[in-house]
C-alpha positions as CSV (number, residue, x, y, z in Angstrom):
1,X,-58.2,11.7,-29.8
2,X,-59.7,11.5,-26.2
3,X,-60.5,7.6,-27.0
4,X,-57.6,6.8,-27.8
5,X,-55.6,8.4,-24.8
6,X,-58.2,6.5,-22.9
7,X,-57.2,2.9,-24.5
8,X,-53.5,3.3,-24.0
9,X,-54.1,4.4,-20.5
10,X,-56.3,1.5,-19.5
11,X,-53.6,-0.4,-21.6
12,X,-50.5,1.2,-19.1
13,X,-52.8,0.7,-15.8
14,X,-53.6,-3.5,-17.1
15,X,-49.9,-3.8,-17.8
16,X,-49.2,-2.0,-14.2
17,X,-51.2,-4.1,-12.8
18,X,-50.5,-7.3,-13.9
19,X,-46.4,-7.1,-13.6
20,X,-48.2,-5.6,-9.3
21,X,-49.7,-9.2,-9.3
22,X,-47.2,-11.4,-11.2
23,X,-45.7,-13.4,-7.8
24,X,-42.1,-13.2,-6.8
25,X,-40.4,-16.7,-5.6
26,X,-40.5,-16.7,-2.0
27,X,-37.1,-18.2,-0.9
28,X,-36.3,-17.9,2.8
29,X,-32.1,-18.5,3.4
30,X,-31.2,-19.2,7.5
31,X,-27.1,-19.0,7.9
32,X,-26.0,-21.6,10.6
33,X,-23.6,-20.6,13.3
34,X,-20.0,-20.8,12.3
35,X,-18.2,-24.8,13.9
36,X,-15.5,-26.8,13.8
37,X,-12.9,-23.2,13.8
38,X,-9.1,-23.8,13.5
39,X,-6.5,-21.8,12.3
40,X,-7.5,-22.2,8.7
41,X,-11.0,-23.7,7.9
42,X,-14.1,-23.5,9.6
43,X,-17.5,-25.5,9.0
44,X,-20.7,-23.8,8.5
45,X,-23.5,-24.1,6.2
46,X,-27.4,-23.1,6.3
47,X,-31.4,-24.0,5.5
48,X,-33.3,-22.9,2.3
49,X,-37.4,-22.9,2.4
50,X,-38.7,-22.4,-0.8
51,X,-42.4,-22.0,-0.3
52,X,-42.9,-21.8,-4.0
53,X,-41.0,-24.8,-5.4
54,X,-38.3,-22.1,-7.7
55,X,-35.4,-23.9,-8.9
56,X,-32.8,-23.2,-6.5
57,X,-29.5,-23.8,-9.3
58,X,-27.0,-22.8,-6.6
59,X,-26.6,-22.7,-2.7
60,X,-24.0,-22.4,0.0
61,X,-21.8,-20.0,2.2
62,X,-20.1,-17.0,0.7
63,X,-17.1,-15.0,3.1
64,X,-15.2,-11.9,3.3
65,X,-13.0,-10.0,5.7
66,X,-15.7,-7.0,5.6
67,X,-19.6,-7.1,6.3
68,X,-22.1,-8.3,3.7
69,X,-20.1,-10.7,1.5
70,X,-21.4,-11.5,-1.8
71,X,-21.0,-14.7,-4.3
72,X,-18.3,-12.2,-5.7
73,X,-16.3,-13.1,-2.0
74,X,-15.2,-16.5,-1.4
75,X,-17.9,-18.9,-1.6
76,X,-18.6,-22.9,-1.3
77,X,-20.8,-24.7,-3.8
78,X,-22.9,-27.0,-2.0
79,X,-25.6,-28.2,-4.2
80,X,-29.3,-27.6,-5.3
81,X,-32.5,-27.2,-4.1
82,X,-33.8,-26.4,-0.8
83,X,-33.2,-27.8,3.3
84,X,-30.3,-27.6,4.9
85,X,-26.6,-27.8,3.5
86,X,-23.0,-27.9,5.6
87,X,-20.6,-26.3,3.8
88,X,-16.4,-26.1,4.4
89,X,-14.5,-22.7,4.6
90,X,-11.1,-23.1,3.8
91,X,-8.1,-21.0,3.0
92,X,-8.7,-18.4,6.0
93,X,-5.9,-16.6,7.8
94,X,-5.5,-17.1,11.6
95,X,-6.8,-15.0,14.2
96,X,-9.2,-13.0,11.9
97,X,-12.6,-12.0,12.2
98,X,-14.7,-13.4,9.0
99,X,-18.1,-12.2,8.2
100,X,-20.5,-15.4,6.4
101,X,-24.0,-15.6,5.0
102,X,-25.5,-18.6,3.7
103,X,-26.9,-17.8,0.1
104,X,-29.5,-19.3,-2.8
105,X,-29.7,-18.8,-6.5
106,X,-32.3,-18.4,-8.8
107,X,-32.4,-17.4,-12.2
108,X,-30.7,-14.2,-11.7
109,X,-31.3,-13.5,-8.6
110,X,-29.5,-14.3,-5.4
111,X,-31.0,-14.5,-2.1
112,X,-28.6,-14.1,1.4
113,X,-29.4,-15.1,4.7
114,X,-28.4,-13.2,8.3
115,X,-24.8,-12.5,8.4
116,X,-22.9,-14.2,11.0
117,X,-19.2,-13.6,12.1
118,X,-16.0,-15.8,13.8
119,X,-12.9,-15.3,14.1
120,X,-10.5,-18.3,13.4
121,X,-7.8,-19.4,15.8
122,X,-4.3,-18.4,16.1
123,X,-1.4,-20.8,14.4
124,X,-2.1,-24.4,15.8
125,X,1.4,-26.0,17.2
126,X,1.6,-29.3,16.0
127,X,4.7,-30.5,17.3
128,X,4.9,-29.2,20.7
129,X,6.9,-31.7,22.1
130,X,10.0,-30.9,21.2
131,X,11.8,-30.9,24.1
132,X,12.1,-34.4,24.8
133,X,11.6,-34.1,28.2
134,X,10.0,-37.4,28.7
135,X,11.5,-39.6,30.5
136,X,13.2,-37.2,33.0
137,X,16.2,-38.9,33.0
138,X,18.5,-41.5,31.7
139,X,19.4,-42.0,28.1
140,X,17.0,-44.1,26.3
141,X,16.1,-45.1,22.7
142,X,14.3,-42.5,21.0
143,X,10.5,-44.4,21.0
144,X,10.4,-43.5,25.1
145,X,9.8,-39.6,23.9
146,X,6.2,-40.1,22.9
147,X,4.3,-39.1,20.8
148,X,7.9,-39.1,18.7
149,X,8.4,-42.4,16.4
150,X,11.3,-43.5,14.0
151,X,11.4,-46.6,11.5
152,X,14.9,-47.5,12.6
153,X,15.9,-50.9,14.1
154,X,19.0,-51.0,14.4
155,X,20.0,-52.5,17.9
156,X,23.4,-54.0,17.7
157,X,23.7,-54.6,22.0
158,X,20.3,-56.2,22.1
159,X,19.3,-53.7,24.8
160,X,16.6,-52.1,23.8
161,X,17.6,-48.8,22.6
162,X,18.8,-48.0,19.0
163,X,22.2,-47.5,18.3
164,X,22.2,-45.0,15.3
165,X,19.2,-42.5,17.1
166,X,18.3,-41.8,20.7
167,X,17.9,-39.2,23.7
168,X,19.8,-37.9,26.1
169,X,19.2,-35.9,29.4
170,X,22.5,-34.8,30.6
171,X,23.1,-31.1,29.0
172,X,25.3,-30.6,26.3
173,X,26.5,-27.1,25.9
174,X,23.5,-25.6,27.8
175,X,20.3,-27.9,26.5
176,X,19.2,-30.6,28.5
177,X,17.0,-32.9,26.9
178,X,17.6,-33.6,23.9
179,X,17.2,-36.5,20.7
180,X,20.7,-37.6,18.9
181,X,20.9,-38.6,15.3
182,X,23.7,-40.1,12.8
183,X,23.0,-39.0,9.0
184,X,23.1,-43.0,8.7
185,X,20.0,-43.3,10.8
186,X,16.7,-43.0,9.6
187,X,14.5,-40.5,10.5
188,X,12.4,-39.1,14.0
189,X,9.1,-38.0,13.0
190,X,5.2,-37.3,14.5
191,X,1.7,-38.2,13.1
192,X,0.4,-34.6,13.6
193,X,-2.9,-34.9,11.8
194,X,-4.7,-35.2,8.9
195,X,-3.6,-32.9,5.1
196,X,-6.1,-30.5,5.3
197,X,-8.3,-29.1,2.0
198,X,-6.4,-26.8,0.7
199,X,-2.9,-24.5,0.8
200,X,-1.7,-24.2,3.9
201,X,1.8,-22.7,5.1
202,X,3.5,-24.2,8.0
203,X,6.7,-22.3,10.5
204,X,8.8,-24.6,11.4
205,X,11.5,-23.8,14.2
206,X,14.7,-26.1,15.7
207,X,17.7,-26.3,17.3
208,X,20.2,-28.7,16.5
209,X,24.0,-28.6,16.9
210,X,26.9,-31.0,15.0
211,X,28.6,-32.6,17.5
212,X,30.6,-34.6,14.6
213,X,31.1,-34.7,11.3
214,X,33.9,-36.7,9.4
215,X,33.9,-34.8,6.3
216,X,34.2,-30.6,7.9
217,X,34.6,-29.1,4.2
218,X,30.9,-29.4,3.0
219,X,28.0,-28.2,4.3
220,X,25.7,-30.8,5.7
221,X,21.8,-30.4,5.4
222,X,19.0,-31.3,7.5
223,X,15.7,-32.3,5.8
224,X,12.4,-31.8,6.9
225,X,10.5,-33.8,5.0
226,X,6.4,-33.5,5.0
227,X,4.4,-36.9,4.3
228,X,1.2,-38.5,4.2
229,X,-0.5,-42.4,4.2
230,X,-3.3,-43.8,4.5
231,X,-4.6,-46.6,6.5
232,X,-2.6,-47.5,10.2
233,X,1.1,-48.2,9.1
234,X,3.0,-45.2,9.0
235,X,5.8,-46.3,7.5
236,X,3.6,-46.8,4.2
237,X,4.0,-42.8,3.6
238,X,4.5,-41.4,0.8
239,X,6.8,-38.3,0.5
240,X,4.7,-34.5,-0.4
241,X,7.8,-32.1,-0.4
242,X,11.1,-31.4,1.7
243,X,12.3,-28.0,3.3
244,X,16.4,-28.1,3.6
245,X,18.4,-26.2,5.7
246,X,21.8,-25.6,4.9
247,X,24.0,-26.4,8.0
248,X,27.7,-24.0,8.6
249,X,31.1,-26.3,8.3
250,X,31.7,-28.6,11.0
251,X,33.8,-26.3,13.1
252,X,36.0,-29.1,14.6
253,X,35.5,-31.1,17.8
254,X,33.6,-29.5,20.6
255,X,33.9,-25.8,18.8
256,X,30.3,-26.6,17.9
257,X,27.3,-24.3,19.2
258,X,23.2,-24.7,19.5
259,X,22.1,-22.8,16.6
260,X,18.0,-22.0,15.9
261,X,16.8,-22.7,12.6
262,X,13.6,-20.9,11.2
263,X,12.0,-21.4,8.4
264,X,8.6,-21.9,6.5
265,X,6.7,-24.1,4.0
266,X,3.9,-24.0,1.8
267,X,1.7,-26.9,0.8
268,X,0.3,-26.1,-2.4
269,X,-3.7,-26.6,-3.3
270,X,-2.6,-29.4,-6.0
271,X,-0.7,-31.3,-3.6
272,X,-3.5,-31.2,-0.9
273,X,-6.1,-31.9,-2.8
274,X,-4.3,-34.9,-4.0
275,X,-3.5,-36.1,-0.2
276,X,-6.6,-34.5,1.7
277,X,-7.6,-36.4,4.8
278,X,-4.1,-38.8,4.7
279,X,-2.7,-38.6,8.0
280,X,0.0,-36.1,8.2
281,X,3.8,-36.9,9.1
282,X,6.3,-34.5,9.9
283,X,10.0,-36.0,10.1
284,X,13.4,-34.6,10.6
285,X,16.6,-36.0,9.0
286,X,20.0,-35.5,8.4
287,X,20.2,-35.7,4.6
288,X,22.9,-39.4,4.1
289,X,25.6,-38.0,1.5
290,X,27.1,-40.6,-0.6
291,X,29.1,-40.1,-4.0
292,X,29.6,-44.0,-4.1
293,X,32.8,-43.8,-2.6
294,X,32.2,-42.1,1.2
295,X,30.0,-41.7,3.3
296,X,29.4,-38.0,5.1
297,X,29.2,-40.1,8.8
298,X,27.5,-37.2,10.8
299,X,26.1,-36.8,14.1
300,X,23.4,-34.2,14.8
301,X,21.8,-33.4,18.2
302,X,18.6,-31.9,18.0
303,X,15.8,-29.9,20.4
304,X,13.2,-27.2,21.2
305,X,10.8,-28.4,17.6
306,X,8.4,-26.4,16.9
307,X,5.7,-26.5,14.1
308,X,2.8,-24.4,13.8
309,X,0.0,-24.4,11.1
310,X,-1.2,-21.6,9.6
311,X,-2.9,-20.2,6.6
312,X,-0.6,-19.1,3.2
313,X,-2.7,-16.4,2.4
């Protein structure tokens, strides 16, 4: 009885001893410092050793609002193996404080690296100049307020200014400084950037005024349309989605009034990822009714744009 308590004893101590010795992977995961911050993304990214060549099936940056974020957070999948590895945050909400670590998988275990923290940046304004205070004086054809642009032509006098859109400097009802557009225009509009990764909400704020409208027993609407091309021609844009705002009855001749529009749009995750990196265009216009027998023959003064980027979540 005595031997045989012996055995399993030396049996239990062998086993002990050789699960003491089996060796562990040794994998070593360095988080990089947090680039590259906006509003909504950020660039990060980190180095894997792995001193004992273990498959590394899985590796990149996982993120939370709170410390120690897991693969169960938000993550990036950047690959295999070991070295370094630049990964892409996106989705994040401005001016909050995120918590990263760069991470490794193998088998069933998951190594982290150091945590690191940023905090992204607030909403980024990318129309700012809205004001069209430039020139500072004199009415002039709407392609002097740079960095605006339009794809209209039409120049009846020859004089170099656009008869159907334009500025003005002289103030109207209290604004001074601002652009003029007929519904039978086209559009004013800004290359603001690139579509970024993923969904990303926008505020967009105006004022405009009617200063005429032929037709007063509708409501007119004012589009702003969100667009994207490739390549250097602007005009060669394609259209993503429009936000419309519903303008009051035309309240007869010089009864009119500077009203502020708010309002907000979302891109969605499809439609970025379809346009991602395509330079960005943001244009205003008056929407051109026809019923094929009239035309709505409206006149809209505009000022004070405003658009910021931020995140949707």
């Amino acid at each position: 009885m005595c031997t045989k308590k012996l055995i399993t004893t030396i049996l239990v101590i062998g086993l002990l001893m050789m699960t003491s010795c089996e060796k562990k992977p040794s994998v070593t995961v360095t988080t990089a410092q947090i680039t590259e911050i906006t509003s909504i993304s950020a660039v990060g990214g980190g180095t894997i050793v792995n001193e004992d060549a273990a498959t590394i099936a899985a590796r990149g940056v996982c993120w939370a609002i709170t410390h120690n974020p897991t693969i169960f957070s938000n993550k990036t999948e950047d690959g295999t193996g070991d070295g370094s590895f630049t990964s892409i945050l996106t989705g994040l909400v401005s001016n909050t404080p995120y918590y990263v670590r760069a991470y490794a998988t193998v088998g069933s275990v998951t190594y982290y690296g150091e945590e690191v923290t940023f905090t992204t940046q607030g909403s980024t304004e990318l129309i700012v100049n809205g004001s069209f205070s430039t020139p500072t004086s004199g009415n002039g054809s709407i392609l002097e307020a740079i960095p605006w642009k339009t794809d209209e032509t039409a120049d009846d006098n020859s004089d170099g200014k656009l008869d159907l859109i334009g500025q003005a400097y002289d103030s109207y009802k209290g604004q001074t400084g601002y652009a003029w557009y007929k519904d039978w225009s086209k559009s004013l509009y800004q290359v603001v950037g690139t579509v970024p990764p993923g969904q990303t909400k926008y505020e967009i704020s105006f004022k405009n005024t009617c200063t005429w409208n032929a037709w007063n027993d509708y409501k007119q609407i004012t589009a702003v349309i969100f667009s994207a091309y490739s390549g250097d021609d602007p005009k060669t844009r394609v259209s993503i989605d429009t936000v419309k705002f519903e303008e009051p009855l035309f309240p007869g001749w010089d009864n009119n009034t500077w009203l502020t529009k708010t309002g907000t749009y979302t891109l969605p995750a499809a439609k970025a990822a379809t346009h991602v990196g395509k330079h960005l265009v943001i244009e205003f216009d008056a929407i051109h009714y026809w019923d094929g027998q009239w035309a709505s023959d409206v006149w809209y003064n505009i000022d004070d744009i405003s658009v910021k980027q931020s995140s949707a979540n």
